[in-house]
Each structure stands twice: as structure tokens, then as C-alpha cells.
N, C-alpha and C positions, 0 to 999 in steps of 0.2 A: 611380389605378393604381399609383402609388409607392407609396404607405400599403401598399394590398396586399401589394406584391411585398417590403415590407419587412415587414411581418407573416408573411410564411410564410417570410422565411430565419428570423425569432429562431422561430417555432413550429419549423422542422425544426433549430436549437442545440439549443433546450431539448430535445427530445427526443431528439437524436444525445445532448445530456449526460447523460441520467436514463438512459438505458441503458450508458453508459462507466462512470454510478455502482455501476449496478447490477451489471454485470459485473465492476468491484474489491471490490463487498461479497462477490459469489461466491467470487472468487478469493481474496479472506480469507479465508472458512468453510472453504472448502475447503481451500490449501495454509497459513495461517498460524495459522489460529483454534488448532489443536490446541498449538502449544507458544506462543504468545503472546495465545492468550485469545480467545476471539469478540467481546468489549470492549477489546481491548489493551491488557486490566494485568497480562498477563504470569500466569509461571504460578514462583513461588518457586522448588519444587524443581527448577524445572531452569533457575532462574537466568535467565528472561528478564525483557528490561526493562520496566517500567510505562512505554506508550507514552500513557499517558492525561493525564502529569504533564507541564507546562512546562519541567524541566528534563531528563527525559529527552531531549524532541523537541529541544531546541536545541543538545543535545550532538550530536545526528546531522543529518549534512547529507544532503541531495538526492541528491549524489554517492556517499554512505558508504552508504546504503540501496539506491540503485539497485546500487552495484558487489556490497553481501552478498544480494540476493536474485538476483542474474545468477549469480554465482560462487563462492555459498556465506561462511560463515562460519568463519575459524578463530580460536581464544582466542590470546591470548598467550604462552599455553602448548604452544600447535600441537595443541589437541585441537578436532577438526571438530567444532562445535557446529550447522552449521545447512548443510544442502544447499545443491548450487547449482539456479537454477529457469531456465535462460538457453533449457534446451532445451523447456520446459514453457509457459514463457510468452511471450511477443512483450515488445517494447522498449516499446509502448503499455501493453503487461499491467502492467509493471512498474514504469511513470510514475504508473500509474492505481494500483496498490498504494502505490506513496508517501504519492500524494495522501489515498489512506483512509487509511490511517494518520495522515497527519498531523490529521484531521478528527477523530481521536479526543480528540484533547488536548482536557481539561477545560477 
């Protein structure tokens, strides 16, 4: 009866996870693929980062991702490059968008 009842929590993980993945690759296509790539190597002319290389990803942390997709993006120049998504997405949305992204790195 154990075995069971421990068999159907990892069956209902694994399946609560396959659909959290599912729904950050969505949430890719949809709010990020356009300036950072359906692949996350970015897109030149307008200056986004190749998320797909080891040293992009170790330059940005957890914290730095989570705060520019909550509350948007400004350059050091103070030109707004990148929306904020704080009302668009949930705090899971935006954990679960880290996380794909970071799954991109070659």
C-alpha cells in the first residue's frame, strides 16, 4: 500500500512538472520568443543577449531575471528596452520563465 501511495504522489510531480514546463515554453513563445528568440540566442539588431552561451547565463542571476521580467528593463542609458510583465504574469510565471531560460544554455 506504501509503494502505491508513493507511486501516485511522484506520478502526480511528474505531471504537475510537465505542465509548469509546458506552460514556461508557452509563456516564452509567446512574451519572449519575439525579442530574445524562440531558442534564446537572441535577436542582434536589437541587442538581446545569447541566452543559449554559459557566459551570458552566469552573468545574470535568478534575482536580476526575475526583477527585469516583474519590472521591466531599462539600459544604462535610461532607454526602456524591455517591458515590465509583473501584471501579465504570476510570481510562478516568472520563476517558471527563469527556469526555461536557464534550460537553454548549450
Amino acid at each position: 500500500m506504501k509503494k502505491l501511495v508513493l507511486l501516485a504522489t511522484v506520478l502526480g510531480l511528474a505531471t504537475a512538472t510537465s505542465a509548469y514546463a509546458a506552460d514556461a515554453a508557452a509563456n516564452w513563445k509567446t512574451n519572449c520568443a519575439v525579442c530574445h528568440g524562440a531558442d534564446g540566442k537572441g535577436k542582434p539588431a536589437l541587442k538581446t543577449k545569447d541566452y543559449t552561451t554559459a557566459d551570458v547565463q552566469s552573468a545574470v542571476t535568478d534575482v536580476a531575471a526575475i526583477k527585469a521580467i516583474k519590472e521591466g528593463f531599462t539600459t544604462p542609458e535610461g532607454k526602456k528596452a524591455m517591458k515590465p510583465y509583473a501584471d501579465k504574469l504570476s510570481d510562478d510565471d516568472i520563476k517558471a520563465l527563469v527556469a526555461y531560460m536557464r534550460a537553454l544554455k548549450q
